[in-house]
C-alpha positions in Angstrom: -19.5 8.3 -5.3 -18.2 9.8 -8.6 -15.5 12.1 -6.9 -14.1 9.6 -4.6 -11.4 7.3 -5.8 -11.6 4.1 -5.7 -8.3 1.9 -4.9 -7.4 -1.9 -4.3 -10.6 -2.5 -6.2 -10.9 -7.1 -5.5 -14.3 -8.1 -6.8 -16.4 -11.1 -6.2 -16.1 -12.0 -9.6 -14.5 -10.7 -13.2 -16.2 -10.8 -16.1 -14.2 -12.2 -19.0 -15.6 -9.7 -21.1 -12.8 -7.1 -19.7 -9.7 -9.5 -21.0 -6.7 -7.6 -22.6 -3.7 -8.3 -24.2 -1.5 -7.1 -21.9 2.4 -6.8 -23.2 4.6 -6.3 -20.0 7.3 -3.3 -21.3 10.5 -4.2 -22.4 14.1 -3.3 -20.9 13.9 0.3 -22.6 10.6 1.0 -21.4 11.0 0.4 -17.8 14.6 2.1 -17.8 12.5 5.3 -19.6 9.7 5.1 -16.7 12.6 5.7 -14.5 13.4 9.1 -16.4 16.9 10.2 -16.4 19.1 10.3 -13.6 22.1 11.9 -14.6 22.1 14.8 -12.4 21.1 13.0 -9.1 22.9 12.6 -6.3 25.4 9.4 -6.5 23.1 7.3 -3.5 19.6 8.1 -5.2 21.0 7.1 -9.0 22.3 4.2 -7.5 18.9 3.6 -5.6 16.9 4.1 -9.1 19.2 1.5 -11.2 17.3 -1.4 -11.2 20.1 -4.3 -11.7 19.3 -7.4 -10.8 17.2 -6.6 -7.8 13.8 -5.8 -9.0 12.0 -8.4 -11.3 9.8 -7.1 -14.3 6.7 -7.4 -14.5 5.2 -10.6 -15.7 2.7 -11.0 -18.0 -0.8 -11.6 -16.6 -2.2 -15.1 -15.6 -6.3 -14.8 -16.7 -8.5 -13.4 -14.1 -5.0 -11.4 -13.3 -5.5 -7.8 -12.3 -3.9 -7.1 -16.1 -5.6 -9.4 -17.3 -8.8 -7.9 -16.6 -7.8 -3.7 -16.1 -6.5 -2.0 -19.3 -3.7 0.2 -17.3 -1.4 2.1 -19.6 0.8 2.8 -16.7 2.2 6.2 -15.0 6.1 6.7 -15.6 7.9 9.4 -13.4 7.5 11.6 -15.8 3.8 11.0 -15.8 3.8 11.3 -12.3 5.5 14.9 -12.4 3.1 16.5 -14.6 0.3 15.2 -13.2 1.2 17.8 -9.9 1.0 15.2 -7.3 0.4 15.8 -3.5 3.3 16.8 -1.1 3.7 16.5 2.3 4.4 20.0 3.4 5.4 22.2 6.7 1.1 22.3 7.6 0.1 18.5 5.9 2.7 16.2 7.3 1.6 13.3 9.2 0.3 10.2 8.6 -2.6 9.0 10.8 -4.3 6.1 11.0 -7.8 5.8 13.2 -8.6 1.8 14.2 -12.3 1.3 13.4 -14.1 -1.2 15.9 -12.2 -4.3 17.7 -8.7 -5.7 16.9 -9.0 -8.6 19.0 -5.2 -9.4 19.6 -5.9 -13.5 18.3 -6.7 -12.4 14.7 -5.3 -9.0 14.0 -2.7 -7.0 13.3 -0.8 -4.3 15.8 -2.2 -1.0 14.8 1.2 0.0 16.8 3.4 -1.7 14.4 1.5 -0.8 11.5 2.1 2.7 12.5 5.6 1.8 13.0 6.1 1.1 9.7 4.1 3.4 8.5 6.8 6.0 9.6 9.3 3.9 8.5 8.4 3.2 4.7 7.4 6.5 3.9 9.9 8.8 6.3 7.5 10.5 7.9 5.6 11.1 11.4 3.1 8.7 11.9 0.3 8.8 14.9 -2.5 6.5 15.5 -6.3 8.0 16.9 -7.9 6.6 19.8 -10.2 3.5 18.2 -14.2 4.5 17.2 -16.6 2.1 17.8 -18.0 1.0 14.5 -21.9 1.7 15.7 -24.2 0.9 13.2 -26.1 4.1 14.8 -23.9 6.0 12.8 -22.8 3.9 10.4 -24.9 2.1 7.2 -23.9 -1.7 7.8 -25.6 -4.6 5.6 -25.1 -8.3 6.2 -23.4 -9.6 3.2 -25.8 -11.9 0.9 -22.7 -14.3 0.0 -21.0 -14.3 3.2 -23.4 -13.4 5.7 -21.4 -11.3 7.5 -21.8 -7.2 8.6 -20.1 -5.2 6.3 -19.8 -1.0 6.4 -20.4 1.4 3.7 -17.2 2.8 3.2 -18.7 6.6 2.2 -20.3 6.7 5.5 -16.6 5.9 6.8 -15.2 9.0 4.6 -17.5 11.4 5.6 -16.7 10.0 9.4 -12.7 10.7 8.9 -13.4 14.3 6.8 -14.9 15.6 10.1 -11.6 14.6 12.0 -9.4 15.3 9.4 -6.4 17.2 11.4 -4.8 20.6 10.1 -1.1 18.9 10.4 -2.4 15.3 8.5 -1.1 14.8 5.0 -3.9 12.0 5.0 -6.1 10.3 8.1 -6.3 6.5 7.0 -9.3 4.4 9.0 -8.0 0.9 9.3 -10.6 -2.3 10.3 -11.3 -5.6 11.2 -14.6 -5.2 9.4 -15.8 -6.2 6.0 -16.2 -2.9 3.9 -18.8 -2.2 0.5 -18.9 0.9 -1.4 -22.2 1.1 -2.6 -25.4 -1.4 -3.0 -24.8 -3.3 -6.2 -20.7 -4.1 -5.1 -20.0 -6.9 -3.5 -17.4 -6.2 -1.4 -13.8 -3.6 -1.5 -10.9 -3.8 0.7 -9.9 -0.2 0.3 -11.8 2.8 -0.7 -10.0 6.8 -0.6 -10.5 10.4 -1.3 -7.3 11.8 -2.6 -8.6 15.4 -2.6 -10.1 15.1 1.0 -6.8 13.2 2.6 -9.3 10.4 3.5 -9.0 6.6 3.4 -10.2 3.6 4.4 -9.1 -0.3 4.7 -9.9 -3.6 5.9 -7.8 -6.2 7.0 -10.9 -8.7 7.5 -10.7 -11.3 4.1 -6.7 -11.8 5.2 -8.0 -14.2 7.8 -8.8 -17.6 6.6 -11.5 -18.0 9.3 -13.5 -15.3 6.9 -13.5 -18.2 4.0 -14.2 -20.9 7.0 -10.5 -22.1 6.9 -8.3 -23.0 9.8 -5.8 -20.7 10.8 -2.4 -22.5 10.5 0.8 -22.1 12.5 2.3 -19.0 10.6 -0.9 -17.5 10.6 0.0 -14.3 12.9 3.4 -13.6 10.5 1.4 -13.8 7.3 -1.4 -11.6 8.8 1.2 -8.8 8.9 2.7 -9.5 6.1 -0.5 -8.8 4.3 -1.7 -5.8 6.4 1.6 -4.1 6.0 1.8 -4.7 1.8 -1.8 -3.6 1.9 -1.3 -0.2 4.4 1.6 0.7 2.2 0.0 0.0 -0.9 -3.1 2.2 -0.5 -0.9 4.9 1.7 1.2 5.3 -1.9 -2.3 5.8 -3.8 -2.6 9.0 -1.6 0.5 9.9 -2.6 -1.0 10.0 -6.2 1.5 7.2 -7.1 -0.8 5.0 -9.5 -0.8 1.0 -10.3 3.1 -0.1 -11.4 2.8 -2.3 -14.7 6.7 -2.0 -15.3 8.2 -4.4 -12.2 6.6 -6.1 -9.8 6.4 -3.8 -7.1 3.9 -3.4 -4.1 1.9 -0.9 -6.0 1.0 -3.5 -9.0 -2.4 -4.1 -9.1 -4.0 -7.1 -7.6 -7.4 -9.0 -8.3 -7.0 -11.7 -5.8 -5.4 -13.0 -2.8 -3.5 -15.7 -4.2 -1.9 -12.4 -6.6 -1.8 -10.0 -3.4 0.2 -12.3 -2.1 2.8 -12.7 -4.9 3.9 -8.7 -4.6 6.8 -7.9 -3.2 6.6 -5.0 -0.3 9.4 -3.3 -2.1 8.9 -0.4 -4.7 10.5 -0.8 -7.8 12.7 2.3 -8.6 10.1 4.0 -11.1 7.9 4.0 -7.8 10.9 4.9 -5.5 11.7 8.0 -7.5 8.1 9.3 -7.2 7.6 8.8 -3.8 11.1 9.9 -2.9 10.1 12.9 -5.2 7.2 13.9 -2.9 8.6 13.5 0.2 12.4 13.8 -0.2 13.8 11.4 2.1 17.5 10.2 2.0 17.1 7.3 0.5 19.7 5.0 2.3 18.2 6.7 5.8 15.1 4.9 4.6 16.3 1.4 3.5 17.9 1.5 7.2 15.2 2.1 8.9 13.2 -0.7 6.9 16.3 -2.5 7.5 15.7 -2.3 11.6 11.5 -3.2 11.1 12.2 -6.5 8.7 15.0 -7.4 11.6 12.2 -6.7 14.8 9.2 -8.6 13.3 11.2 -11.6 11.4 10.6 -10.6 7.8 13.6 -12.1 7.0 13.4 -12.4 3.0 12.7 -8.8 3.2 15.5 -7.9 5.9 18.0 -9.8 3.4 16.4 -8.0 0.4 17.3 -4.3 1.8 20.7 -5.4 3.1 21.7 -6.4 -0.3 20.2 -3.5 -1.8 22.1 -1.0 0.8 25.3 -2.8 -0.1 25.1 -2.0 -3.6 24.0 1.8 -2.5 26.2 2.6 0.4 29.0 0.4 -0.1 30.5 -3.2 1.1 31.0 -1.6 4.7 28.6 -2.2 8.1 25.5 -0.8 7.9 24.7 1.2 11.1 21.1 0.7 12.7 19.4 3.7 11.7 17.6 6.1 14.4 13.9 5.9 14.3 12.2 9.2 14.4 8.3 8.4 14.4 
């Protein structure tokens, strides 16, 4: 397991022997992470200028992902040096392959997920026909806490490597089934293998039913809310784009639900820039196109969020519907 990534890392339990003294970065910091925009185009500058729109970071709450992971964080500068994947005229789709059922009661669309797959990242995005999860060809265990089956998330890898297509920047497996990455781990909601454009996730522990609780009546809108934070989130990791400890941002790191939860699905403009970097999408094309998914599934803090933000971008004018091209 020592060349494959590990990413969205939730365990069981933390030891408090990991604690840190983590100091969120000051106003000079995060405006440094940013690197200097001076020679930008007037739309991305104004994208990258944080304002009053993106909230810094917070210091960590114990048994908070910061609290726990010593994470120096990865400016754009960082980011640049390290030589990050690019989407390029051979590796430029997203796919994502649904592994075993998504009963329609408690799961997300795959078909929206793909939607705003395309959206958030400005790129093609095309969903497999579903594989049976077969325990003939998969290692599955039952779970000693919960019980229930759970697949080993190499024997998923190796799977997706096999069908790995020449045009796919990266082939993400998403599930309905509780995932573990080796023997002694308890559980992992995401495992990937930035060098081999391979990824797994599972969408299983955002039902309540998993922990024995009812499902209540805005169940199927916080369902998506999680899947999407989470697909984007790991998607971004493939991107190279590490942790954000300068504003919250979707790619902070999370050690439990209750923290998941508290992320925005926005990136901050430190993670903006880098992703923007790789794929060089206009950036007001994109917000309008988030704009248009927010308004079709009712994510209506996040449909206000991006107006606000393309105001202060492309002006005080309308903002036309943008054209999806998925």
């Amino acid at each position: 397991m020592k060349p494959i990534l590990l990413l969205m890392l939730f365990l069981f339990s933390v030891s408090e022997s990991w604690a840190m003294d983590f100091q969120p970065p000051g106003s000079a910091e995060r405006y440094q992470a940013v690197g200097a925009t001076a020679g930008l185009p007037e739309t991305l500058r104004l994208a990258l200028d944080p304002g009053s729109d993106f909230e810094p970071i917070p210091a960590p709450k114990p048994g908070d992902w910061l609290a726990v992971h010593p994470e120096s964080g990865q400016t754009f500068d960082d980011f640049v040096r390290s030589k990050p994947k690019k989407p390029n005229g051979t590796r430029g789709k997203i796919y994502l392959q649904p592994l075993g059922g998504f009963p329609m009661d408690r799961s997300p669309s795959v078909e929206i997920l793909r939607e705003y797959a395309a959206a958030y990242f400005a790129m093609n995005a095309e969903i497999f026909s579903p594989l049976e999860a077969h325990p003939a060809k998969l290692t599955t265990r039952h779970n000693p806490h919960t019980g229930r089956r759970q697949i080993l998330t190499t024997d998923i890898l190796t799977l997706l490597k096999r069908k790995l297509p020449p045009d796919a920047f990266c082939l993400l497996a998403v599930t309905m089934e509780d995932l573990y990455p080796e023997p002694s781990w308890n559980f992992v909601f995401g495992q990937a293998s930035l060098r081999d454009h391979v990824g797994v996730f599972s969408f299983a522990r955002y039902d309540p039913t998993f922990y024995g609780e009812e499902r209540g009546k805005e169940y199927r809108g916080v369902l998506l809310r999680r899947s999407c934070k989470v697909l984007v989130h790991e998607t971004a990791h493939m991107f190279s784009l590490a942790h954000c400890i300068f504003f919250r941002c979707v790619l902070n790191g999370s050690n439990h639900l209750q923290e998941s939860d508290s992320r925005p699905l926005s990136l901050c403009p430190v993670c903006l820039r880098k992703l923007q970097f790789s794929i060089g999408f206009e950036v007001v094309d994109r917000y309008r196109r988030l704009l248009d998914f927010y308004g079709k599934v009712a994510f209506d803090p996040e449909a206000q969020w991006v107006a606000n933000r393309l105001k202060k971008i492309a002006g005080s004018g309308p903002i036309p519907s943008a054209t999806q091209k998925n």
